[in-house]
C-alpha positions as CSV (number, residue, x, y, z in Angstrom):
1,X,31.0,-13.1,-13.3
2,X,30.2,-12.0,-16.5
3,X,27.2,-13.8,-18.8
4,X,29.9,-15.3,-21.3
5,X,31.7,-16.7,-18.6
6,X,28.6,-18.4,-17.4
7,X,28.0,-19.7,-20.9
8,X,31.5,-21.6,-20.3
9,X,30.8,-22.8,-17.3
10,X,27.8,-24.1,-18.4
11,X,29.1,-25.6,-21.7
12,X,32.2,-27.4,-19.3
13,X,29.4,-29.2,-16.7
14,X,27.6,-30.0,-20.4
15,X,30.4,-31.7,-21.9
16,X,31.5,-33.5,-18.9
17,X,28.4,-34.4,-18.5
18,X,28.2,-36.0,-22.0
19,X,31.4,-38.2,-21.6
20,X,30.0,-39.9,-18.7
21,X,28.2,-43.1,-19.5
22,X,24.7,-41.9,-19.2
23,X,21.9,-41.8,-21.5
24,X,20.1,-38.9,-22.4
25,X,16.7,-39.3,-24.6
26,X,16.6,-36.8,-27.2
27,X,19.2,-34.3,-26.7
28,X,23.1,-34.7,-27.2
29,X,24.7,-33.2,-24.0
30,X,27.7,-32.4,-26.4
31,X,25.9,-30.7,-28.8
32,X,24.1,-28.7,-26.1
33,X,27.5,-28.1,-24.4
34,X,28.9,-27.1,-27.8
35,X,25.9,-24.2,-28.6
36,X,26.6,-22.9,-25.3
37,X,30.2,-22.3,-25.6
38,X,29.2,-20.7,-29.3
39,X,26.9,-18.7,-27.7
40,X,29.4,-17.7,-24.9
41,X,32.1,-16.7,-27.6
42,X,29.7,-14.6,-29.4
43,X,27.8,-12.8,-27.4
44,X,29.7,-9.6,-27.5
45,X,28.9,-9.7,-31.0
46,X,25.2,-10.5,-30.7
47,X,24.5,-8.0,-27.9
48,X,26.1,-5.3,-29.9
């Protein structure tokens, strides 16, 4: 599997993880999820 691919499936588990009702002190799962599928979409660009 490649890296960005891995930076979806991270970013998926992340936002599923932030519609659930739990609480998470500090950091927004969504957001989280969100910079990992950013980072997944552009990291063909940023690795060159």
């Amino acid at each position: 599997m490649p890296i960005p691919g891995i930076f979806y499936l991270i970013a998926v588990i992340l936002l599923v993880l932030a519609a659930l009702p739990i609480s998470s002190r500090g950091v927004s799962l969504a957001l989280l999820g969100a910079a990992f599928a950013l980072l997944g979409y552009s990291w063909d660009t940023i690795t060159g």
